[in-house]
N, C-alpha and C positions, 0 to 999 in steps of 0.2 A: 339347734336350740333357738337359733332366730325365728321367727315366725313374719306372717304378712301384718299382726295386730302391735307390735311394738317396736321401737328403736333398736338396733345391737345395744349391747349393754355389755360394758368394760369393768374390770377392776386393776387396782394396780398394789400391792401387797410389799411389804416389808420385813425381811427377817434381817442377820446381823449385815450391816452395812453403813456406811458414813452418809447414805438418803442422795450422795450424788447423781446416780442415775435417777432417780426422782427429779430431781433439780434442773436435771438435761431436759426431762420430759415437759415440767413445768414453763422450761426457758425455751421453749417453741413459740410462747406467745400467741400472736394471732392466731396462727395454724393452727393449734390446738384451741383455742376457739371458737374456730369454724369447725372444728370435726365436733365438738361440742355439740351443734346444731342439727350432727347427723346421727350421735350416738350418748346414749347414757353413760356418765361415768359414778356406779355406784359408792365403789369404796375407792378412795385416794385418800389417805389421812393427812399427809403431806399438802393438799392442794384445799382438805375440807368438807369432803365428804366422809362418811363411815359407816360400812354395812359387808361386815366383812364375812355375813354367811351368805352374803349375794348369790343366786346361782347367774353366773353371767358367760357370754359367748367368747371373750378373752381374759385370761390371767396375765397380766404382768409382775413377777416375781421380782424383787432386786432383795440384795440378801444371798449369805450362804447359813447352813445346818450348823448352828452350834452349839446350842442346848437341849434337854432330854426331850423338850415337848416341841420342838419346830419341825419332826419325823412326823406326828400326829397332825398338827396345824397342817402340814405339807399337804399331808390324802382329804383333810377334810375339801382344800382348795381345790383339789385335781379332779376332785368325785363331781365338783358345782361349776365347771369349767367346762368349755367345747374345746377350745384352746389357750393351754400353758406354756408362754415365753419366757423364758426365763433374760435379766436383762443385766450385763454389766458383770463384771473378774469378777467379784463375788457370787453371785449365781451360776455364774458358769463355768466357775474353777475353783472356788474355797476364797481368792481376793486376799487381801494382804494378811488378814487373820488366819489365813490357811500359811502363812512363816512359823504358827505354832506347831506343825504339824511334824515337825522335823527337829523340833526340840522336847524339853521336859515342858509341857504347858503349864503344872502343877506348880513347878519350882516360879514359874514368872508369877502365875499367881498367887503364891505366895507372897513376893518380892513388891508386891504394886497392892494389895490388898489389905487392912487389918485385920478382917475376922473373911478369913478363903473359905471358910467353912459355907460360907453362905453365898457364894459365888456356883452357881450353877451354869457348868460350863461341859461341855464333850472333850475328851481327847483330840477331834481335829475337827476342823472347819473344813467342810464337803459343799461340793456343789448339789445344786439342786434334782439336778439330772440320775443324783446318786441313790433317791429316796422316791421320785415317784417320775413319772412318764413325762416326760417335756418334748413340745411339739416343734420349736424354735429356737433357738441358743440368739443372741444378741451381746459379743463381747464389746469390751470396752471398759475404759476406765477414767471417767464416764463413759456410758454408753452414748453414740450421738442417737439426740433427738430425732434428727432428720429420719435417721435408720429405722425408731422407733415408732414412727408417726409411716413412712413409708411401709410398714411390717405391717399395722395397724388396717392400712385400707386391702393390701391384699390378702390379707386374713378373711375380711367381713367381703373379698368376693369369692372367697370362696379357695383361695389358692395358695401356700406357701410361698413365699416370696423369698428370691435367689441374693446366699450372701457371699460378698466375694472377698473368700480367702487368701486371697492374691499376696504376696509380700511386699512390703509399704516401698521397698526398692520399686517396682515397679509404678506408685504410686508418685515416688519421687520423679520417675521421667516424666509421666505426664504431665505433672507441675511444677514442670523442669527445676527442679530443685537441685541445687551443688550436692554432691556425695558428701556428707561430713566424715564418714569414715575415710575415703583416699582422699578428700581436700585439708583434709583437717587432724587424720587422725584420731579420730572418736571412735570409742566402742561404742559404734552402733547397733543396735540389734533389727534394725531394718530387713535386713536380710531372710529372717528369719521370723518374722511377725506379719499379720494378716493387717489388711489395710483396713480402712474402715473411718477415720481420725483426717484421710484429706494430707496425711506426711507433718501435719503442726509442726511438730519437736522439727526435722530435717527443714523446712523451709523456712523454721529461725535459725537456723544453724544449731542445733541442738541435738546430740543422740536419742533417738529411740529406745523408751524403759521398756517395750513387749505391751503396750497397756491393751492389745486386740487378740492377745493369745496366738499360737503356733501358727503360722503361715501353712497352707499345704504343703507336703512332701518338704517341712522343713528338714534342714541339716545341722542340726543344730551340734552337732561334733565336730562339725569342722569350722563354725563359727568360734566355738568354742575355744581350742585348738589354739584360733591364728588370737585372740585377744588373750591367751597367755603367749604367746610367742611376742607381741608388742610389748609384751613387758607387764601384763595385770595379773596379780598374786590371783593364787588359785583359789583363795579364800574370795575374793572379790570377783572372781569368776562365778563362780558359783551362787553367790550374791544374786550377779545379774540374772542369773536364770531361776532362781526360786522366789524371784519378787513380789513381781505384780500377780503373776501367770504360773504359780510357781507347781499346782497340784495338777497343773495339763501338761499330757503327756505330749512332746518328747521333753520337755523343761524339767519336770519333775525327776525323771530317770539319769538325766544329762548331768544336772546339777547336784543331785545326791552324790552320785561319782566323783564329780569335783571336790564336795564337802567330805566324802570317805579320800580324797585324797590328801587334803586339809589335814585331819586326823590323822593318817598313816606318817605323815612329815611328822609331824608335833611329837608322835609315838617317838621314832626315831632319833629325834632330837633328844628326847628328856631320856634315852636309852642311850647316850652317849654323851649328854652332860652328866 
């Protein structure tokens, strides 16, 4: 789609989401720009532009599928697109609105709504990846900048650029960060989470929420496992794993199990009181 007679030409699009990963993109500052200088940014509504039937050479998505027409909006975007990134938990796994996914959605909306009637909403919050061809995944919660702006230049030469799934454990040695899980005793979920984020939470001493989605060849069962054996109820086991990340697999699968284990106690219970 590029040509010798114009700039590359960017969009960056919005479906449901709190605009954070916007915010990441915007909060580059300078850098962006300077990339400014090298490329058109036609539609950013967040930033100030708007031309959202742009045909342009990258899509940036943030946002997951939650209402009847964002299926429709999705193809029109991918058909005017050379490449679609999708960027941030919500694009790339359904993101915190994907916790409806595993309940009655109906019943909350009802509960938080006066007239639900007029709430147009889907049964679950899906990633993007689920409705139409995605070239790029870019997790995070925020997604970083840095990632987004780095994706950005090797995209426009021409090349997918390598993202590293590594688990934030390993990110913690390089930034010699103390273990908060064996220093501390934190459920961390380090272990089992893709880096991306630089270890933040571990090098305040903080546990990792998963905000980068499944680490490769995560294990997330035997994570799982030892943070009820520490002593964390199985309800709040499964908490952690249907959070941020909750509709990417292994999280999704892991944590259902825990939550059908939640349920089978409570059965038990109210069958013997």
């Amino acid at each position: 789609m590029t040509t010798a007679t114009r700039r590359p030409r960017i969009a960056v699009h919005k479906f449901s989401s709190c605009d954070g990963c916007q915010l990441a993109f915007l909060n580059l500052g300078e850098p962006l720009l300077a990339l400014t200088e090298t490329v058109d940014i036609l539609h950013f509504a967040e930033a100030g532009p708007i031309d959202e039937e742009a045909e342009v050479d990258i899509a940036f998505v943030e946002g997951s599928v939650a209402t009847s027409q964002d299926a429709a909006r999705l193809r029109g975007i991918r058909q005017r697109s050379r490449y679609l990134v999708t960027i941030g938990a919500c694009a790339t796994a359904g993101g915190i609105q994907a916790l409806r996914n595993f309940h009655d959605a109906d019943e909350w909306v009802s509960g938080v709504y006066a007239k639900p009637e007029h709430i147009d909403l889907l049964a679950d919050s899906t990633p993007i990846a689920e409705s139409v061809k995605v070239d790029l995944e870019l997790w995070g919660c925020p997604v970083s900048g840095e990632q987004v702006l780095g994706a950005t230049k090797s995209l426009l030469a021409g090349h997918l650029p390598r993202v590293d799934h590594s688990a934030v454990c390993m990110e913690c040695k390089r930034q010699q960060a103390v273990c908060v899980m064996v220093a501390k005793g934190q459920p961390c979920m380090g272990p089992v989470t893709s880096t991306g984020c630089g270890a933040i939470c571990p090098r305040f001493q903080r546990d990792c929420y998963a905000c980068y989605g499944p680490a490769v060849q995560a294990n997330v069962s035997a994570l799982a496992s030892h943070l009820a054996d520490t002593g964390m109820p199985a309800d709040e086991v499964a908490r952690r794993l249907l959070f941020i990340n909750g509709h990417a697999e292994p999280f999704r699968s892991e944590g259902l199990d825990w939550q059908a284990r939640v349920i089978q106690r409570q059965g038990s219970e109210e069958e013997q009181g």
